[in-house]
N, C-alpha and C positions, 0 to 999 in steps of 0.2 A: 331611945330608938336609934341614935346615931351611934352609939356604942356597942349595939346586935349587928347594926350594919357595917361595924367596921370587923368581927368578928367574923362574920357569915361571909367578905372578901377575902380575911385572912384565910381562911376553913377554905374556900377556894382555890386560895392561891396554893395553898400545902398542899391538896387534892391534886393538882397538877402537878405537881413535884418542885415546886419553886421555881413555876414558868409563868410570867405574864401572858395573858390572854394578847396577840398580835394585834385580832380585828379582822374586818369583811376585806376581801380583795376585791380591785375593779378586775373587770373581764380582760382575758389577755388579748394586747395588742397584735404579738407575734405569735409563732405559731411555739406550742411546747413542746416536748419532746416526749414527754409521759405523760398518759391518759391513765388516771385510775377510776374506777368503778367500785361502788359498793356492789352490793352481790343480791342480795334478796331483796324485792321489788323494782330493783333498777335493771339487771338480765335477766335474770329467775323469776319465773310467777309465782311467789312461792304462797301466798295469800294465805289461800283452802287450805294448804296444806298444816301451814304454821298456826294458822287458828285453832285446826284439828289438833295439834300436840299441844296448841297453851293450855286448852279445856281438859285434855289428859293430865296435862301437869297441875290444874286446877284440883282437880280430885287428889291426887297425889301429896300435891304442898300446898292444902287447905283454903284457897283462893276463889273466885270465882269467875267462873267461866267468859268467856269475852260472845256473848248471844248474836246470833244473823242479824238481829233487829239493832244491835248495836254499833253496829260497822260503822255506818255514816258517821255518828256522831264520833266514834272512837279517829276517825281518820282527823280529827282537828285535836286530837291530844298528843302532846307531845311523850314520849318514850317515859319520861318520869312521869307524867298525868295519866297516861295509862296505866303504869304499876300501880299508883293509887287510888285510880276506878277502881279494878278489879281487886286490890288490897293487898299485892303481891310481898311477900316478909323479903325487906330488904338484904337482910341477913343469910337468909338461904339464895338469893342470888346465884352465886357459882356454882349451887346443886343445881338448881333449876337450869341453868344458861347449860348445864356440863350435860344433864339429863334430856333437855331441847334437842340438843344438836346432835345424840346417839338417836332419838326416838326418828331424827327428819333422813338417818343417813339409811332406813327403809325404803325410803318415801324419795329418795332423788332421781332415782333414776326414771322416776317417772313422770317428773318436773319438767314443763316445758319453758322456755325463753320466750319473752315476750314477743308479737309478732315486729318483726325490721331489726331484731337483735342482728343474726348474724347475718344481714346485708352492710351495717353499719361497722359488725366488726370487721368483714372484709373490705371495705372501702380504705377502714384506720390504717387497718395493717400495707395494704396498696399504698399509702401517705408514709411510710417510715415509720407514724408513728412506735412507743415503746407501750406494750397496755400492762397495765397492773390490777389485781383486784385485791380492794380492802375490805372486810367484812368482819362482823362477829360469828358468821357462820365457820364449820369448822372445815379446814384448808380441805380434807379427805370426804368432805358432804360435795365441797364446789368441783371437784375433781372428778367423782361421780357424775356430777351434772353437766360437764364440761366433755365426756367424754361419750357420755348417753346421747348426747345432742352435736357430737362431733363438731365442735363449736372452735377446734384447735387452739393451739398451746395459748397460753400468757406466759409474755416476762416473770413475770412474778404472782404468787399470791403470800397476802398477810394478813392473818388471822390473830382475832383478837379473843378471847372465850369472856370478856367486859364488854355488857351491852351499850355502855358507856366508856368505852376507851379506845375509843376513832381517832384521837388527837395523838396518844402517845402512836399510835400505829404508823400516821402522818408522819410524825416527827422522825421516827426508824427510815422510813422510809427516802425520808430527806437527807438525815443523817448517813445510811449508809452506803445510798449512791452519789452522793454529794454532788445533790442537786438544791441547785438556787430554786427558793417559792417561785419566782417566775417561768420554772421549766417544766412546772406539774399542773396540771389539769384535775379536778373531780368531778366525778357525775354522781348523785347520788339522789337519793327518793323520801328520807324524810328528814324531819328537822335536828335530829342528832345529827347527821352527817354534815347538815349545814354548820350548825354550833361548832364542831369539831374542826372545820375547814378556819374557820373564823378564828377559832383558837390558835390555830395555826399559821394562819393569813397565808392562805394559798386558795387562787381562784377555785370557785363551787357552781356546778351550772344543777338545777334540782329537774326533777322529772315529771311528768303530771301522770304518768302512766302506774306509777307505782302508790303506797300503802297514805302517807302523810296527802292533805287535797292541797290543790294549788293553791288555794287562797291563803294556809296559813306555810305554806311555803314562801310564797311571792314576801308573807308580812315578815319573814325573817331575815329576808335580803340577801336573798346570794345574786351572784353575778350578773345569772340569766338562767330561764326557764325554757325547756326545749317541753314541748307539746307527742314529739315522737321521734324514735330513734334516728330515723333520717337527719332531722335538724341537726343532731349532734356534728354527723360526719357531716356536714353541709358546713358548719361554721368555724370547725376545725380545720378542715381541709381547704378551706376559702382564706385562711389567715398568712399574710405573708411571710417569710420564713426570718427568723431572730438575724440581725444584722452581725455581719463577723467582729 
């Protein structure tokens, strides 16, 4: 047993590219300077929509369909327990995640933002803040939705086509504005985004608004849990600014 579990940390550690896992960050003291965002269930409603194209894609690549009846229960799995509910072939992956994200870029412009979205991003932007969004969605689906909803620009977006690869995104992200984990912020909606924040040890505040339920959010420990987009710009903009 101790010889699978030394094997199953190595198989991790490679997986990450020969990066130790950081750990949880406590909540920031000061105020940061980049707010990043996940994209779907944390701005975007994208729920209906993306259910609709799993169940298409179910047909497609032999899986099964994720049922209305299912929801609840699916909302306390995490991203890998729901691949293996539904029985999703790991292997086709990047058909599926490349064929999602063509089938949803019909379907954005007619995605709406959660209600207090874009009060909260105008309050950000009034603060200096810098916004970023991270996602597995594809940069040209968000930019649709961004633009449908006149929601105005972000700093940046970074896209990842790995429904699992939030960490190395993080890391770019760090890497190439060369910013200290203390200067970034996350919002994000389920427990991937937490995992990956963690991996990377940079504060993660989760959503209750979006796909993952609070409760197995709250069990995975990020920072802090905001209830509705207001709280966000409320605990951001209430933080006193990094000492020179």
């Amino acid at each position: 047993m101790k010889k699978r579990s030394r094997v199953g940390r190595l198989a991790r550690f490679v997986l990450r590219g020969g990066r130790r896992r950081v750990g949880p960050a406590d909540a920031p003291a000061h105020r940061p300077s980049h707010v990043l965002f996940d994209f779907d269930g944390t701005l975007a409603d994208t729920f209906e929509a993306g259910r609709e194209v799993l169940n298409e894609l179910a047909v497609e690549f032999g899986f099964r369909p994720l049922e209305e009846a299912e929801v609840a229960v699916a909302r306390d799995f995490s991203t890998r327990e729901l691949m293996r509910h539904l029985g999703v072939p790991r292997l086709r992956l990047p058909a599926i995640s490349s064929r999602g994200a063509a089938k949803m870029r019909d379907r954005m412009a007619g995605i709406q933002p959660f209600p207090g979205i874009r009060e909260m991003l105008l309050r950000l932007r009034a603060g200096d803040f810098r916004l970023g969004i991270v996602t597995s969605n594809s940069e040209e689906n968000v930019q649709i939705f961004l633009k449908a909803q006149d929601l105005g620009s972000f700093d940046f977006i970074e896209s990842s086509s790995k429904l699992l690869g939030k960490a190395s995104v993080l890391r770019r992200v760090l890497c190439e504005r060369k910013l200290g984990r203390d200067r970034v912020f996350f919002v994000g909606d389920e427990l991937r985004d937490i995992e990956a924040a963690h991996e990377v040890g940079i504060p993660i505040a989760a959503v209750a608004w979006g796909f993952n339920s609070e409760r197995v959010l709250r069990a995975a420990q990020p920072c802090l849990c905001f209830q509705q987009p207001a709280a966000v710009a409320d605990f951001l903009t209430r933080l006193p600014l990094s000492p020179c």
